[in-house]
C-alpha positions as CSV (number, residue, x, y, z in Angstrom):
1,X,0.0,0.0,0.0
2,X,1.0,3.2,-0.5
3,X,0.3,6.0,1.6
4,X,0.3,10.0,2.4
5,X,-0.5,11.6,5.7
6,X,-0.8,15.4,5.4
7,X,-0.8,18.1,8.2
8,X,-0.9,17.5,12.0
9,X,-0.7,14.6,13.9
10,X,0.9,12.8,11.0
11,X,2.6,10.0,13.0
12,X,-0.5,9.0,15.0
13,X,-2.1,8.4,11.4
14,X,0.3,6.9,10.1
15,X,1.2,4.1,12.7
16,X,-2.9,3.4,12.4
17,X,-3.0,3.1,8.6
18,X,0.6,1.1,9.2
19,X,-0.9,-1.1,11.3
20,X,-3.3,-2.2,8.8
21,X,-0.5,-3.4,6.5
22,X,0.0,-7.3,7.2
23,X,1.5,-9.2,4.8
24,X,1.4,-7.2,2.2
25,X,3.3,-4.3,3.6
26,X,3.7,-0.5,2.4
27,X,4.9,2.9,3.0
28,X,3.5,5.9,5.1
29,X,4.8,9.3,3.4
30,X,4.3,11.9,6.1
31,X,4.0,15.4,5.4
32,X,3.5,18.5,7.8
33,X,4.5,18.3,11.3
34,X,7.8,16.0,11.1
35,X,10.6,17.9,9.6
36,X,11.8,21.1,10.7
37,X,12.9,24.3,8.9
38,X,16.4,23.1,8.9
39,X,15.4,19.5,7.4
40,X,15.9,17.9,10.9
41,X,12.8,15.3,11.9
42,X,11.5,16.4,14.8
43,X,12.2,14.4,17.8
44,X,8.5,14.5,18.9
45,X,7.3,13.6,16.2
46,X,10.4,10.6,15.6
47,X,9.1,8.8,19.0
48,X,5.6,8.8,17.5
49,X,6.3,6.7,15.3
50,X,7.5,4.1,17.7
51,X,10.2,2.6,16.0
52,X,8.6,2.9,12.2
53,X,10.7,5.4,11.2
54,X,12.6,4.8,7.9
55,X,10.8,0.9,7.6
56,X,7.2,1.9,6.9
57,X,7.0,5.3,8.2
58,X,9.0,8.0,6.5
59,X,8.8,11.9,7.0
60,X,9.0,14.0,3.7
61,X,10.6,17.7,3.5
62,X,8.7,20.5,2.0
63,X,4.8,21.4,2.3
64,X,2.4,20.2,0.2
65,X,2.7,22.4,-2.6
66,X,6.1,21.0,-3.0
67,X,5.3,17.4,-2.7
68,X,1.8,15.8,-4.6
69,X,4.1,16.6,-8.3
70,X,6.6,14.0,-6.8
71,X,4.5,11.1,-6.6
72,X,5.6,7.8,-8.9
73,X,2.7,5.6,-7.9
74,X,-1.3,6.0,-7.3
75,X,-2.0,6.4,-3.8
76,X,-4.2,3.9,-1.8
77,X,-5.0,6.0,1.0
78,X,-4.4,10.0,1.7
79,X,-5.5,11.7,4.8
80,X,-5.7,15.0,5.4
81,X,-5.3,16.2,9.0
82,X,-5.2,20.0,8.3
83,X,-7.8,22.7,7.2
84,X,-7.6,26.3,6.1
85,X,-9.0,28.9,4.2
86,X,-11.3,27.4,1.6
87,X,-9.7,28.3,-1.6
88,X,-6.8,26.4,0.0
89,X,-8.1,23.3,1.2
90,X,-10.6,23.1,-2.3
91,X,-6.9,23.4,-4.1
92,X,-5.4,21.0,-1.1
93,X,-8.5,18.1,-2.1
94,X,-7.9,18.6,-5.4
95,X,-4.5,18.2,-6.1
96,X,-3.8,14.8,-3.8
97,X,-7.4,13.3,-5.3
98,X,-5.9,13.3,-8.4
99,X,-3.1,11.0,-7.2
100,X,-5.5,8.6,-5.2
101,X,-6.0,5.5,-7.4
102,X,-9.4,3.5,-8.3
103,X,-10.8,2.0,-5.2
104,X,-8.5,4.4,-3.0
105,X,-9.8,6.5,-0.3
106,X,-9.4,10.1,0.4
107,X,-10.4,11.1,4.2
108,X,-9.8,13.6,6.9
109,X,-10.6,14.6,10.1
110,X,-11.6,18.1,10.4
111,X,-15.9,17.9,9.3
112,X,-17.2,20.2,11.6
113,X,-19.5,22.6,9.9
114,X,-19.3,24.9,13.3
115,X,-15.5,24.5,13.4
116,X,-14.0,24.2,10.3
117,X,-16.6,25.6,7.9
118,X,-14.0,26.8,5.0
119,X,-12.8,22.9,5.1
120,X,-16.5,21.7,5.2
121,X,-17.5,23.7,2.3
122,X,-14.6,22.9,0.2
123,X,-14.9,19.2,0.5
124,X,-18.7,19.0,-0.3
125,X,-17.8,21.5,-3.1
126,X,-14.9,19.6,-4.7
127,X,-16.8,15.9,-4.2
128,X,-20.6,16.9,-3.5
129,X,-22.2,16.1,-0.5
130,X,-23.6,12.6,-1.7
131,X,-20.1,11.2,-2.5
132,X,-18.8,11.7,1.3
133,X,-19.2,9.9,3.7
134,X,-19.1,11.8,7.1
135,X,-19.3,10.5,10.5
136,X,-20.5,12.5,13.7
137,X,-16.8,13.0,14.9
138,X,-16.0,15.1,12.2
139,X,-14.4,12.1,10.1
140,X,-15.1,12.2,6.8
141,X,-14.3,10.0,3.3
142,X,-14.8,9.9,-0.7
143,X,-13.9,6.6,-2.5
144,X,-14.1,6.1,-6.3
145,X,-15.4,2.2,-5.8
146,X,-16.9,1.5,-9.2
147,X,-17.1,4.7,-10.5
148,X,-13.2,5.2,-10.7
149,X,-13.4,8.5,-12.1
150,X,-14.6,10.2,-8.9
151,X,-11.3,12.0,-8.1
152,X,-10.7,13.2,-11.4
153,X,-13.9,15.2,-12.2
154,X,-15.8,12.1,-13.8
């Protein structure tokens, strides 16, 4: 599997989704919260991953801007643990959709209408509000299943 957390809390999600692995292994690209300025991964962040780091966890310099161009490979699975104004996060959902792969899932964690509403609005802008699925603690996902062409404005 391969895999890209993005924003906060990055090694949290990724031992999760790295835990799901088995057999068939995987990487966990993490970008946001684990490199420093200087390059340097941040110690925090380093002990979060519990001993991951560099076998199926691995932190990745730059921001997001910088990043989603570099991709070789579909993604199975991106998450998004960050939100912002909406003309950023609509551009933010667009850009790493585009890399998420037939019968991958894009998800995040910030659906709060009251909290986030710039977030909210983007993601039921970008996917529509029937394509994501949305839990009650703010969770939310869009999956191509079938249709394939989901992410990519089919």
């Amino acid at each position: 599997m391969q895999c890209v957390v993005i924003g906060e809390y990055t090694a949290i999600y990724a031992r999760a989704i790295e835990s799901t692995f088995g057999g068939s292994g995987g990487r966990v690209l993490c970008i946001g919260d684990c490199v420093e300025d200087d390059g340097t991964i941040r110690p925090s962040w380093k002990d979060k991953t519990e001993g991951r780091l560099g076998k199926t966890i691995f932190p990745v310099k730059g921001d997001t801007n910088e990043n989603y161009q570099g991709m070789d490979r579909p993604l199975d699975v991106v998450v998004l643990s960050t939100c912002g104004k909406y003309h950023e996060m609509a551009s933010l959902i667009s850009r790493w959709a585009g890399l998420v792969r037939k019968g991958g899932v894009l998800c995040g964690t910030q659906y709060d209408r009251d909290q986030y509403p710039a977030s909210v609005s983007a993601i039921d802008e970008v996917f529509g509000m029937r394509k994501t699925s949305k839990s009650d603690s703010g969770l939310w996902y869009v999956s191509p299943g079938d249709e394939g062409e989901a992410f990519r404005g089919g």
